[in-house]
C-alpha positions in Angstrom: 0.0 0.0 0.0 1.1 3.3 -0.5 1.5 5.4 2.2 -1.4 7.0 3.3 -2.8 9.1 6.8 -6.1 7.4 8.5 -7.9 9.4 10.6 -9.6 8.0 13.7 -12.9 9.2 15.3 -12.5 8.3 19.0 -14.5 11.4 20.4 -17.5 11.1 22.2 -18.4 10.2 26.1 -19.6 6.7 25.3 -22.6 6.9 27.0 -24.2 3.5 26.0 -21.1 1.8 27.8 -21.5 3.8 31.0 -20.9 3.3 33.8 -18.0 1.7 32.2 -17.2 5.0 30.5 -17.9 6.8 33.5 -14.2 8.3 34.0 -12.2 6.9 31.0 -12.9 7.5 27.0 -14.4 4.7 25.5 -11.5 4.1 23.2 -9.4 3.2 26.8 -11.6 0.6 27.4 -9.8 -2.8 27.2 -10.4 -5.5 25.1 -8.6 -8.6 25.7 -6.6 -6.4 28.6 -5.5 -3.7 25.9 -7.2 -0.7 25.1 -9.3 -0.5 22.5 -7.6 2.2 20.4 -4.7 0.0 20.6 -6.1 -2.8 18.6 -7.2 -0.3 16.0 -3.7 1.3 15.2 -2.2 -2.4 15.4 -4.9 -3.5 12.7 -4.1 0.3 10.5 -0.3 -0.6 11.3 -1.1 -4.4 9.8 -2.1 -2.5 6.5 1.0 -0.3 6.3 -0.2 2.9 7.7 1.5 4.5 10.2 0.9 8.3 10.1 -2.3 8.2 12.2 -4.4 11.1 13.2 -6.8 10.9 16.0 -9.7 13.2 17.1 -10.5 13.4 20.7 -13.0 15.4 22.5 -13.3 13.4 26.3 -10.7 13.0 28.4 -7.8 13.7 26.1 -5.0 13.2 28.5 -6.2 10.1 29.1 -5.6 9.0 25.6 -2.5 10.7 25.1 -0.4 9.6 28.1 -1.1 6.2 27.0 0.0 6.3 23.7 2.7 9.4 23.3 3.6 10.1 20.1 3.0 6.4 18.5 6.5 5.6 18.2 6.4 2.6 21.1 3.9 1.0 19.2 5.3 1.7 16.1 3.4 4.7 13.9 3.1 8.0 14.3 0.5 9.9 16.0 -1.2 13.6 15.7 -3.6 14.3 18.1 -6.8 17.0 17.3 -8.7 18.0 19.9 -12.3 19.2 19.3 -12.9 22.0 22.1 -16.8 20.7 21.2 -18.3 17.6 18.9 -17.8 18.7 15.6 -19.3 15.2 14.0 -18.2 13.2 12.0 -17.0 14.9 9.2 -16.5 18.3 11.5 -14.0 16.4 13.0 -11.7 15.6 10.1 -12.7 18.7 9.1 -10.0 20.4 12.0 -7.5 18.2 10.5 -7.2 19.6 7.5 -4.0 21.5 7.6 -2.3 18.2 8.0 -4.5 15.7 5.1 -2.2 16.5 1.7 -3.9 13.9 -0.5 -6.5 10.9 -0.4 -7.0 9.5 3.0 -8.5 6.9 5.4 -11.4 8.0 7.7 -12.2 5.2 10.4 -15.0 5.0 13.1 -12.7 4.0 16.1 -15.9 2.4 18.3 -15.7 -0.8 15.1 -13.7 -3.9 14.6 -13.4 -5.6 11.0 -11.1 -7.5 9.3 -11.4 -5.3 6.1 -8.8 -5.6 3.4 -8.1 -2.0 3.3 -5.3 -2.6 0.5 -8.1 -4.2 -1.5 -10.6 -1.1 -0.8 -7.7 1.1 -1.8 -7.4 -0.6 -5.0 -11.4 -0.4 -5.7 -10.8 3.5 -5.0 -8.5 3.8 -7.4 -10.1 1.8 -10.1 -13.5 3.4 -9.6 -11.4 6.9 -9.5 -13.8 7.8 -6.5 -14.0 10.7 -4.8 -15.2 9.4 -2.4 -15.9 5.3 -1.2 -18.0 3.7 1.5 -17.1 0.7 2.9 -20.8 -1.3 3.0 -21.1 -4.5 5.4 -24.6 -6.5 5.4 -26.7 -6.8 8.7 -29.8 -8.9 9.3 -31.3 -5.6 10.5 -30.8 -2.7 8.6 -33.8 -0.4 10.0 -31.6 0.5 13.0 -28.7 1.9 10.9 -28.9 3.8 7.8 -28.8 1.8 4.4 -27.0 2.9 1.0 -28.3 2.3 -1.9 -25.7 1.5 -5.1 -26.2 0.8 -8.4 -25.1 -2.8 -10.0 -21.5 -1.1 -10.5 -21.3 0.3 -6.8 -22.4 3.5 -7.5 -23.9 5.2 -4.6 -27.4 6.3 -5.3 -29.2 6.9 -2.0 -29.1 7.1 1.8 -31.6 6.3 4.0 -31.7 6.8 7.6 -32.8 3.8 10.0 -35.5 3.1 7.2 -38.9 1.5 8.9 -38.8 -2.5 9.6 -40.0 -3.8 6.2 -39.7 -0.8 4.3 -36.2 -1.6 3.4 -34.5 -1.5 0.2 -31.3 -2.9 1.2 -29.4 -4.5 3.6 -26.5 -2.8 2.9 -25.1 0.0 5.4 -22.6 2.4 6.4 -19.5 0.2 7.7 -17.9 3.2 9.3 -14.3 3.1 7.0 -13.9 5.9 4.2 -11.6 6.9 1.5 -11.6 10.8 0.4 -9.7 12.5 -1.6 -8.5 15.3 0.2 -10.6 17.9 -2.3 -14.0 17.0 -0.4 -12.4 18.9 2.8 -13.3 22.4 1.0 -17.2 20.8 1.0 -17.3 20.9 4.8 -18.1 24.0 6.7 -15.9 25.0 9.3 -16.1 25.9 12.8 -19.9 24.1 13.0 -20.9 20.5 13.6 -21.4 18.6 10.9 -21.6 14.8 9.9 -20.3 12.4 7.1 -23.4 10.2 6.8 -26.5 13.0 6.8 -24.4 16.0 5.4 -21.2 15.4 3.4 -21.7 11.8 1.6 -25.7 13.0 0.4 -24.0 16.2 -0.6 -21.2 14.2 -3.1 -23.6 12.4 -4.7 -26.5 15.2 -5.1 -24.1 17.1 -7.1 -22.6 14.0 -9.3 -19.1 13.1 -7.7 -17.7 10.1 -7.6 -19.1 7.8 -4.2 -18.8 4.6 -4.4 -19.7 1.9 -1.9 -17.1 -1.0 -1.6 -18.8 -3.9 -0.5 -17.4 -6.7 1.7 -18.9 -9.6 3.7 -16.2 -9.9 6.2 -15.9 -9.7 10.2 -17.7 -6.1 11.5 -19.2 -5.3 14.8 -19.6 -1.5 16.3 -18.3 -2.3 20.1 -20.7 1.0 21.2 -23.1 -1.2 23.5 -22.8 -3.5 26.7 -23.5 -6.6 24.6 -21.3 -5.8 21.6 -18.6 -5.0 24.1 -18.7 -8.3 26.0 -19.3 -10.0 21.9 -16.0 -8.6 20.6 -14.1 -10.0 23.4 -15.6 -13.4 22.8 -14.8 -13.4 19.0 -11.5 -12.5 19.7 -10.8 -15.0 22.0 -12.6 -17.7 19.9 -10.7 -16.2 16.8 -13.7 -15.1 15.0 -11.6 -12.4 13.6 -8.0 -12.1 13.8 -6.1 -10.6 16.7 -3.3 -8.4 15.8 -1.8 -7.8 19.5 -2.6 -10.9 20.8 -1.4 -14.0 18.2 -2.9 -17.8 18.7 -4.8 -16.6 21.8 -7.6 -19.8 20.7 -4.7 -22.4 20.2 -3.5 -22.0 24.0 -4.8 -23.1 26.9 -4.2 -20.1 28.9 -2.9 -16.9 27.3 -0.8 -14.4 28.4 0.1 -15.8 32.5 3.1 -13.6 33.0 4.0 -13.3 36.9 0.5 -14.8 37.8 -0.1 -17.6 40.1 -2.2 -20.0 39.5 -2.8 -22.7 42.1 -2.4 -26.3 40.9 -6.1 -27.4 42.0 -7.7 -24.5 39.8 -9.5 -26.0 36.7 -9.4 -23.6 33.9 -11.2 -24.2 30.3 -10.4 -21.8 27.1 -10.3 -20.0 26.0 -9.1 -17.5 29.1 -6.1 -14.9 29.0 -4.8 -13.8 32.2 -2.6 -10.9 32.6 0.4 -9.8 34.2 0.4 -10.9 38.9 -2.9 -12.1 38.5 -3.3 -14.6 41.5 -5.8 -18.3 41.0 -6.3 -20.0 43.9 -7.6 -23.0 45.3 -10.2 -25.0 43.8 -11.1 -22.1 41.4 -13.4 -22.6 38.1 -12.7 -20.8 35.2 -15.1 -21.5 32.1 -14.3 -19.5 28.7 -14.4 -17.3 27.1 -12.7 -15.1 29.9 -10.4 -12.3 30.2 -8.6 -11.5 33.7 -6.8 -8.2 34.1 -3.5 -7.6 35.4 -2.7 -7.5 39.1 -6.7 -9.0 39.7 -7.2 -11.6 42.7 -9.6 -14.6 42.2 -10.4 -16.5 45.8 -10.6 -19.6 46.8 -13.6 -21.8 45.3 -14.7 -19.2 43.1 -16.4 -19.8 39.7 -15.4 -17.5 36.7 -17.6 -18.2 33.6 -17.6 -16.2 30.0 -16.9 -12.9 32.2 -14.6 -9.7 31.9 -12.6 -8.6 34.5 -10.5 -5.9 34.3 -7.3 -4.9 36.6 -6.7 -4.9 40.1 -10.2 -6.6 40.8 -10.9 -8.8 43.7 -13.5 -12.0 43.9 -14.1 -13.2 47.1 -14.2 -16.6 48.6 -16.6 -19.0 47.0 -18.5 -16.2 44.9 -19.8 -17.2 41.1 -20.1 -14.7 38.4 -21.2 -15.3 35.1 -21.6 -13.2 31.9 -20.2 -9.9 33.7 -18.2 -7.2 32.9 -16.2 -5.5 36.3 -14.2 -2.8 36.1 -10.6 -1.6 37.7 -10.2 -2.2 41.3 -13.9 -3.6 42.3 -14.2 -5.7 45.0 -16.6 -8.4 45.0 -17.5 -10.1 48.7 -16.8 -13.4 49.5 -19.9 -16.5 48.9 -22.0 -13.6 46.3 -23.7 -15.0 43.1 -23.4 -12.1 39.9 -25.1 -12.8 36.8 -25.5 -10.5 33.3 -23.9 -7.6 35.2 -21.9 -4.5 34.5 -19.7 -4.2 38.2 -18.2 -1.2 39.0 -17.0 0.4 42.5 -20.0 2.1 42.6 -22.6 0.2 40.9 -24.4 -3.2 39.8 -26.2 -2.6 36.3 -28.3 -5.9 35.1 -27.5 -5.9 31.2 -30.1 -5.0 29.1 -29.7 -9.1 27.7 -30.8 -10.4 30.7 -33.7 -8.8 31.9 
């Protein structure tokens, strides 16, 4: 691939993942123990892109003392920061000094295994000004559909069309190519989105869009359910791993400096993280993923459950189909099931009720 910038949309407070999103950016939160954001720019590095711009609007110093200037994980990074949401394309928009020719635009909130070499190439052929990467869902009214032609032409969108009244199951995957000329299209200074203002604006005046269609992996990680699914695939190797290789293939992933005590019975797939400690007599079912520096106690039962660092389960206590954040504590002998766990707070997920 040539070298190209991508562009990451990480803004926004996250607020279908709260509480979980309650004092970190969504783009922090880990999957697998690693942040989000991190599996993105190993997946953009994958493809041979390493000059990386991200927009951030929520906790930005969160973001950026994790990652630095990119260069311990290998790319370079340029950070943007949106004093208020700009959008979609508002964002990118305050990029602009730094876009000199045709460019990637990613939603950082999806995971895909997307071929964006191959997309590249369909840019070029086409001679787009603009193409859509288009992924097929069962249920199309709650997104919004693009209509193409036989040749990929885009034609028509239609926002979160009325079950049955579709057209096509084809929608918005949430990865772009522009040439850097549609910039001068979006108004500055003002909020302002790809999907409802810039893309019906290309094709209402006879550029170039094209949709690249792809049936591939793709999954927007913006909800509870998705959160906990993306983990699961991963681990189950549903769709490929870049920072964590053969994680299905091994019993136990990632154990370095934990102790696990010779009585617990663990079934995978499960990673464990950096002075986790097992102990007696301890179940652990997979899918599971155990955070750094977490504590699991005697006799307890871990099945198909999240657990991020520095957590404690008491004594004897089952959970099941949870997600717990940093440094909860859960009492000895308790029974949690389809729960977001946090310090503060026990959600029931929406799944479950």
């Amino acid at each position: 691939m040539e070298r190209l910038k991508a562009v990451l949309l990480v803004g926004g407070l996250g607020t279908r993942l709260r509480p979980l999103t309650n004092e970190r950016p969504k783009s922090i939160v880990p999957v697998l123990n690693k942040p989000v954001l991190e599996h993105t720019i190993a997946y953009l590095k994958h493809h041979g892109i390493r000059d990386i711009i991200i927009t951030l609007n929520y906790l930005p110093e969160v973001i950026e003392e994790y990652f630095g200037d990119g260069s311990a994980f290998g790319v370079k990074l340029t950070y943007f920061m949106e004093e208020e949401p700009r959008g979609t394309a508002g964002a990118v928009k305050n990029a602009e000094s730094y876009l000199d020719g045709p460019f990637f635009v990613l939603n950082g909130d999806v995971f895909t295994d997307l071929n964006l070499s191959d997309m590249l190439a369909y840019h070029r052929k086409k001679k787009a000004t603009a193409t859509i990467a288009l992924t097929q869902v069962e249920k199309p009214s709650a997104y919004g559909v693009v209509e193409t032609t036989d040749k990929g032409k885009v034609q028509r969108f239609i926002e979160k069309p009325p079950p049955g009244t579709e057209t096509t199951n084809w929608i918005n995957a949430g990865t772009y190519i522009l040439e850097r000329e549609v910039l001068s299209l979006i108004p500055p200074g003002c909020n302002y989105m790809f999907e409802r203002g810039l893309f019906p604006q290309l094709v209402q005046s006879g550029r170039q869009v094209f949709g690249y269609q792809y049936k591939g992996y793709w999954l927007d990680m913006g909800t509870p359910a998705h959160y906990r699914e993306i983990n699961r695939d991963f681990m189950k190797a549903r769709i490929s791993c870049m920072l964590h290789k053969n994680v299905s293939s091994k019993p136990i992933y990632n154990k370095n400096n934990s102790q696990i005590h010779k009585t617990a019975v663990i079934i995978p797939p499960v990673v464990i993280d950096d002075g986790c400690r097992i102990g007696e007599g301890v179940k652990i079912i997979g899918p599971v993923a155990i955070g750094r520096n977490s504590r699991i106690g005697d006799h307890a039962i871990i099945e198909d459950t999240i657990i991020w660092e520095g957590v404690t389960v008491g004594t004897g206590t089952r959970i099941k189909g949870c997600v717990i954040s940093n440094s909860t504590v859960i009492p000895d002998n308790e029974i949690v099931e389809n729960s977001i766990i946090t310090p503060a707070q026990t959600i029931l997920l929406p799944s479950a009720k």
